[in-house]
Backbone as a ProteinNet text record, in pm:
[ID]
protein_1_A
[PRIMARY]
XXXXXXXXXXXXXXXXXXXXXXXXXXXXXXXXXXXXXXXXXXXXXXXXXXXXXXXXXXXXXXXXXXXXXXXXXXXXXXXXXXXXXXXXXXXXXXXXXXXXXXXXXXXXXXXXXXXXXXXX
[TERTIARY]
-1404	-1437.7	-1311.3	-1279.1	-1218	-1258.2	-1051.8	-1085.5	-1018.7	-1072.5	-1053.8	-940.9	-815	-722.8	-731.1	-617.4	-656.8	-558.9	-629.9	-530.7	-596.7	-480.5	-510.4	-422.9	-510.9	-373.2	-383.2	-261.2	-223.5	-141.3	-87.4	8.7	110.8	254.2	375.1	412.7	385.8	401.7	323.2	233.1	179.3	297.4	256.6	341.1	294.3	419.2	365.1	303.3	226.6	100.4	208	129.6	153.2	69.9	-8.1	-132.3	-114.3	-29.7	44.7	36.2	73.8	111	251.3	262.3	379.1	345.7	461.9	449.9	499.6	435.2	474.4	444.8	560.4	566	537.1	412.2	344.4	364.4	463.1	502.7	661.4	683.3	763	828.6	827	899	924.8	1065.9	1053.5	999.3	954.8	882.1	1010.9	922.4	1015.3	1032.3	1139	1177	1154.2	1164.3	1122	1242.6	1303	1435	1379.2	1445.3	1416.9	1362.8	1465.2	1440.4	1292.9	1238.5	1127.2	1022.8	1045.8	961.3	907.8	1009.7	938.9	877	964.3	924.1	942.9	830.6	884.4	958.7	936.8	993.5	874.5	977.6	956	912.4	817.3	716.6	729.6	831	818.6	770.9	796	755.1	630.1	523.4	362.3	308.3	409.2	386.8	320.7	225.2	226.4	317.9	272.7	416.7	398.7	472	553.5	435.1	407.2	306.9	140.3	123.7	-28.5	-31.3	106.9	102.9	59	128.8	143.3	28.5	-49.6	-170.1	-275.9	-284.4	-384.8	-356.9	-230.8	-199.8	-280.8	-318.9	-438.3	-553.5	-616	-760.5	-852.6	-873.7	-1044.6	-1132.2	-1179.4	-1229.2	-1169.9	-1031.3	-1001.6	-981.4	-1016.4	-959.6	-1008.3	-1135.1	-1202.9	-1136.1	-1060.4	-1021.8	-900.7	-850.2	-700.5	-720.3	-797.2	-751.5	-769.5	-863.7	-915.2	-759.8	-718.1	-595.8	-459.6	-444.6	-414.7	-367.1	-501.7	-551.7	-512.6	-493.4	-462.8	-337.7	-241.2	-70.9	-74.3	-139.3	-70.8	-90	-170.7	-139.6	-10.6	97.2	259.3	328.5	416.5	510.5	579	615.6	694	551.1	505.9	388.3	275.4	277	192.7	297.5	360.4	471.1	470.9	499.2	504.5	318.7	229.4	124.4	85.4	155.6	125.9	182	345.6	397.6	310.6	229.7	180.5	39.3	14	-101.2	-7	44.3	130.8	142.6	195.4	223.3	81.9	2	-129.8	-207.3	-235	-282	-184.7	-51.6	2	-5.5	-56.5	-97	-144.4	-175.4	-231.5	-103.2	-176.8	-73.9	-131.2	-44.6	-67.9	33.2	-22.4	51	-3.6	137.1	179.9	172.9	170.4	161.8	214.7	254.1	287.8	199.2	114	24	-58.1	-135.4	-225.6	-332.2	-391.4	-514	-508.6	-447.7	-436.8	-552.4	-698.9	-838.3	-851.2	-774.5	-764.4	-630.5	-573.3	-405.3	-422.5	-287.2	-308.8	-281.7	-261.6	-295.7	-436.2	-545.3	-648.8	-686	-661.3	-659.6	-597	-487.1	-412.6	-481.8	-549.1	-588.6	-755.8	-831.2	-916.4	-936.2	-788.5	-767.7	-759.1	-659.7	-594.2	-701.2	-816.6	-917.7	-1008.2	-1031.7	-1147.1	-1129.7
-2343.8	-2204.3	-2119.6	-2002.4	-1942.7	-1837.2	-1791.5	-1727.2	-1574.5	-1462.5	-1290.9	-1267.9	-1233.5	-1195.8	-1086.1	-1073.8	-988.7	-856.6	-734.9	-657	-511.8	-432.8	-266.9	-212.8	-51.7	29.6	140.6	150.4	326.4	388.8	540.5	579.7	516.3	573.9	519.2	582.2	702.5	765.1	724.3	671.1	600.9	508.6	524.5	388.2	276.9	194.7	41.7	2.7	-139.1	-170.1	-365.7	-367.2	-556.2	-621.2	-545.8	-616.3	-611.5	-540.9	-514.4	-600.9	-679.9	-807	-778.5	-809.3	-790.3	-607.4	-564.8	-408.6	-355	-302.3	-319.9	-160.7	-90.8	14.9	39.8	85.8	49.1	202.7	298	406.4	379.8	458.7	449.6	555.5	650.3	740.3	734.3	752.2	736	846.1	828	910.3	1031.9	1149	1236	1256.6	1242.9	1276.2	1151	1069.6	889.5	825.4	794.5	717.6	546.6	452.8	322.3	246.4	294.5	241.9	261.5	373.4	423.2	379.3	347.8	284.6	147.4	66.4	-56.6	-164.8	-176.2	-221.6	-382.7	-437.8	-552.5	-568.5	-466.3	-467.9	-336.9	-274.4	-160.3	-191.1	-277.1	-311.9	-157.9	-102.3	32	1.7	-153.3	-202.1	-155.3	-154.7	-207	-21.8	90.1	172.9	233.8	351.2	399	487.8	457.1	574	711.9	777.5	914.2	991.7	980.7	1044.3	1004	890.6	891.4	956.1	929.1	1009.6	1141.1	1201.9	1334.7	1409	1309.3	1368	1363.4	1246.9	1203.2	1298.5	1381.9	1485.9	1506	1368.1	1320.4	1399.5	1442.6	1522.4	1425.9	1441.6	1314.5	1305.8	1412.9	1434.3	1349.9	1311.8	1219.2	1087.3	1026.2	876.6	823.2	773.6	687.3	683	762.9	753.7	668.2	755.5	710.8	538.3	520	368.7	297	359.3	265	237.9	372.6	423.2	290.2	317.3	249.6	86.3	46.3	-110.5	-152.2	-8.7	-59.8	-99	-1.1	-21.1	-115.5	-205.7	-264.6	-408.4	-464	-542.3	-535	-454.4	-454.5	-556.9	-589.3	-731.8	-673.1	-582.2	-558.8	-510.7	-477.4	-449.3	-541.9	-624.1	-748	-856.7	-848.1	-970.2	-919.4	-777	-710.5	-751.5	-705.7	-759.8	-893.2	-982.1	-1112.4	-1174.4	-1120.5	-1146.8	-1048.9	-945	-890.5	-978.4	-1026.2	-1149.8	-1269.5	-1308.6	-1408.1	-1402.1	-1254.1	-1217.8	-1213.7	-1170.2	-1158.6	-1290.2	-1382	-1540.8	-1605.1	-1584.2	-1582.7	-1550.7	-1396.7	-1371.4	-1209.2	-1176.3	-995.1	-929.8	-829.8	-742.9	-616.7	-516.5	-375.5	-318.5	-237.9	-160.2	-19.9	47.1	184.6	251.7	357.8	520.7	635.5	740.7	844.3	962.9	914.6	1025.8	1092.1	1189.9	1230.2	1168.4	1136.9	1065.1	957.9	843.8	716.7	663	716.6	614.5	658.3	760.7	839.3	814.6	662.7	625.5	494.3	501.5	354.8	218.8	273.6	160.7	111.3	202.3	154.5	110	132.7	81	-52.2	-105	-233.6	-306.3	-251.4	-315.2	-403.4	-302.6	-407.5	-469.4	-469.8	-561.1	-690.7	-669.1	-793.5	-899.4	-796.9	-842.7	-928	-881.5	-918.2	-1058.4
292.4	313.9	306.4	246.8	200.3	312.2	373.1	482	417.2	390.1	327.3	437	356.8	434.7	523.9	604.8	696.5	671.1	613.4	578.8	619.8	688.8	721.8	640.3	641.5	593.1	713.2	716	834.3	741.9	801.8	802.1	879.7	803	874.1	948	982.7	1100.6	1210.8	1231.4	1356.4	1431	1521.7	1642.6	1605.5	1539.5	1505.1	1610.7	1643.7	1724.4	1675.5	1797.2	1780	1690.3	1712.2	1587	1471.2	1395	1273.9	1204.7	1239.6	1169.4	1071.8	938.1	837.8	817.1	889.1	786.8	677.7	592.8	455.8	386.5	343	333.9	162.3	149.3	-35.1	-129.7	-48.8	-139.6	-212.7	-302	-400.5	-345.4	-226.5	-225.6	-47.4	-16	142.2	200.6	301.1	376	450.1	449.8	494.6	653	686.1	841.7	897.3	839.2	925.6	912.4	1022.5	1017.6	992.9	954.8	924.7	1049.3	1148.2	1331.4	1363.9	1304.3	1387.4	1287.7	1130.9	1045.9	1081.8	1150.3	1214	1092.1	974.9	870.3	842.5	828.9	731	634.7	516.1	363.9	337.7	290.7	156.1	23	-3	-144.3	-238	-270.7	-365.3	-500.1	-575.3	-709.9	-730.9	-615.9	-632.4	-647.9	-579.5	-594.9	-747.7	-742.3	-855.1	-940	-1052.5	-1139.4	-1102.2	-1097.3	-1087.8	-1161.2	-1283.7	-1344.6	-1280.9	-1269.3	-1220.5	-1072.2	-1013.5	-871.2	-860.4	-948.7	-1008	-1047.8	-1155.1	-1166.7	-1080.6	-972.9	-914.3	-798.4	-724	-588.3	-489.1	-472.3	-382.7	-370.3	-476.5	-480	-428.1	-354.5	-318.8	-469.7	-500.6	-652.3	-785.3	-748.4	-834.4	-795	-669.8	-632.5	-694.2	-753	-858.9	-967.8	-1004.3	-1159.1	-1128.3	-974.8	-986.3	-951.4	-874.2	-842.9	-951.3	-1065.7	-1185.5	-1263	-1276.2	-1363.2	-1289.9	-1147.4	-1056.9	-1111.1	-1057.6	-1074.3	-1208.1	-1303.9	-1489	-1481.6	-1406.2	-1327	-1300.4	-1243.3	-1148.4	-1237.1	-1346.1	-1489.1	-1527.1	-1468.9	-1546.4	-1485.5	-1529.7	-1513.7	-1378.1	-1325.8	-1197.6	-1154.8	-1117.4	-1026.5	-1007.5	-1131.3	-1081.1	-995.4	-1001.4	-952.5	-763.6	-747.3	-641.1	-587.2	-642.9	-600.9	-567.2	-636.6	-594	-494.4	-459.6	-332.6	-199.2	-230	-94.5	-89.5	-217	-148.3	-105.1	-104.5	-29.5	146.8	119.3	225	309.2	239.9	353.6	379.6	272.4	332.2	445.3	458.1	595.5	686.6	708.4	834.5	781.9	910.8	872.3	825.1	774.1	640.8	677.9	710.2	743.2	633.7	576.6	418	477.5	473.7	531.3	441.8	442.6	342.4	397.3	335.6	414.5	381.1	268.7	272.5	421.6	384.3	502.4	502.7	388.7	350.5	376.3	423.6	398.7	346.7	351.8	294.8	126.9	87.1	-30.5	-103.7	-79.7	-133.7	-177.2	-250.6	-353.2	-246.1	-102.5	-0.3	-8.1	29.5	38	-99.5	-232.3	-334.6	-310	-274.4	-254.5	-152.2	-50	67.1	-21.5	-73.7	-107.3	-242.6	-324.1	-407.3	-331.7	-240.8	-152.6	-80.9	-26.6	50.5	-43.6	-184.8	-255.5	-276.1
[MASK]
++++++++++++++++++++++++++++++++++++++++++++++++++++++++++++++++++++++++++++++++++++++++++++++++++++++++++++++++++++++++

């Protein structure tokens, strides 16, 4: 029996939690006004991030998350972003995996896009 990893996404501005498990920071851009101390990070995964341009176009419209995660999920087929994806499934059959964002949306970010790749 095949046990579905155990993976959340938050913002990184929340108060890390014990329950965390590995925290794993899945933007390409550091978060503003967050010192590293208070990030509480496992590793900064920035590879798995999306490009600059799909970021760009996608400016977190809810109206566009479908496209973007499709657009997304097409990213993430590249030789550095699949490689980055395959170590955060690594990371999550080890234990729970919490993948941070700094968006406002976190259910509308290429976390929750990563979270139920990871899960599926």
């Amino acid at each position: 029996m095949t046990v579905r990893p155990r993976v959340e996404v938050r913002r990184v501005y929340e108060d890390p939690s014990d329950r965390d498990g590995a925290r794993v920071l899945v933007d390409g851009i550091w978060p503003r006004g967050l010192s590293k101390e208070k990030a509480d990070l496992d590793e900064w995964c920035k590879a798995v991030a999306p490009s600059t341009d799909l970021r760009k176009w996608y400016a977190h419209d809810p109206d566009r998350f479908e496209e973007f995660g499709r657009r997304y999920r097409n990213e993430l087929s590249e030789s550095d972003r699949a490689e980055a994806l395959t170590h955060l499934r690594d990371l999550a059959r080890k234990r729970k995996l919490t993948l941070l964002t700094a968006t406002k949306r976190a259910d509308i970010s290429q976390a929750t896009v990563l979270a139920d790749l990871l899960r599926g």
